[in-house]
C-alpha positions as CSV (number, residue, x, y, z in Angstrom):
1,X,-15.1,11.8,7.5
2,X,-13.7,15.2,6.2
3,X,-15.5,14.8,2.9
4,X,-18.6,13.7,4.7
5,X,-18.7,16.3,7.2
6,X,-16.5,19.3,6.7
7,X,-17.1,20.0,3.5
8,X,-20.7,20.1,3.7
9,X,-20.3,22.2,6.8
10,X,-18.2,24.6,4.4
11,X,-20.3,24.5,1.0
12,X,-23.3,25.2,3.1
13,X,-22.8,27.3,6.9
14,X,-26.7,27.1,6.8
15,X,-27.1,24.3,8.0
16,X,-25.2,25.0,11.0
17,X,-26.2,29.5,11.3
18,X,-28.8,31.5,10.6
19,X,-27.5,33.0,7.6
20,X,-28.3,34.2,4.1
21,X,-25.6,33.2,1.3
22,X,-25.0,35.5,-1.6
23,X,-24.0,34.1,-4.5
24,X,-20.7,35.6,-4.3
25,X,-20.0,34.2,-1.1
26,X,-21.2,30.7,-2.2
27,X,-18.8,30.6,-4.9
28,X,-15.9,31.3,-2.4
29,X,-17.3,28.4,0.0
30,X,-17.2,26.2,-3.0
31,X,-13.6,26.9,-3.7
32,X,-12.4,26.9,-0.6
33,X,-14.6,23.2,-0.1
34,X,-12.6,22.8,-3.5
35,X,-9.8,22.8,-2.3
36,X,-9.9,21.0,1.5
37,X,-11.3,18.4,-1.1
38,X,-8.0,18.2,-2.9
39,X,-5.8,18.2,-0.4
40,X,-7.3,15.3,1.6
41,X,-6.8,13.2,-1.4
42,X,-4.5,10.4,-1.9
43,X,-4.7,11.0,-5.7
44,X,-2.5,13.5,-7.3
45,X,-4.2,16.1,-9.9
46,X,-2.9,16.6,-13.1
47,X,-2.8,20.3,-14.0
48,X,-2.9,21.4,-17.5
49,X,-4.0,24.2,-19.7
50,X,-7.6,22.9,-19.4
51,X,-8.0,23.0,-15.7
52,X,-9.8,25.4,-13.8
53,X,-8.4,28.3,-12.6
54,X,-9.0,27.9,-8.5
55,X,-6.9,24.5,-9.4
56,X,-4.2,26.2,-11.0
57,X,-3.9,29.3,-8.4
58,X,-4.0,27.1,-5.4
59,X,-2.2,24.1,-6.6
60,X,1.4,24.9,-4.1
61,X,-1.1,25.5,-1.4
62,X,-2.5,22.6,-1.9
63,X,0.7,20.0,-1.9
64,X,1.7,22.0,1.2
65,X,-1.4,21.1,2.7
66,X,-1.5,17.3,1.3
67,X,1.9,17.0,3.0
68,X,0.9,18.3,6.3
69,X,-2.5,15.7,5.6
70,X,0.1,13.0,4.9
71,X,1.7,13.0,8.2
């Protein structure tokens, strides 16, 4: 359901206001989608060298959240 719903509600508020995105602002909607994605997983990510950058700046925010997902 969070992947169904929620993230589609976050990647595009359109749907749901009457607003414009900028491209700016879509990028941020995507990471932040990004990363509610991650942490309702069950899989863990393995980082390296190679990954992308939101991955690698959010990855402790994100096993804090998995955590909190967990229980």
């Amino acid at each position: 359901l969070p992947l169904r719903f929620f993230v589609n509600i976050i990647k595009n508020p359109d749907f749901v206001f009457d607003i414009q995105k900028t491209n700016a602002v879509d990028a941020s909607l995507s990471v932040i989608a990004q990363m509610f994605m991650d942490s309702c997983s069950a899989g863990s990510h393995e980082l390296t060298k190679d990954s992308p950058s939101t991955k690698l700046l959010f990855n402790r925010d994100v096993q804090k959240y998995k955590k909190l997902v967990e229980k």
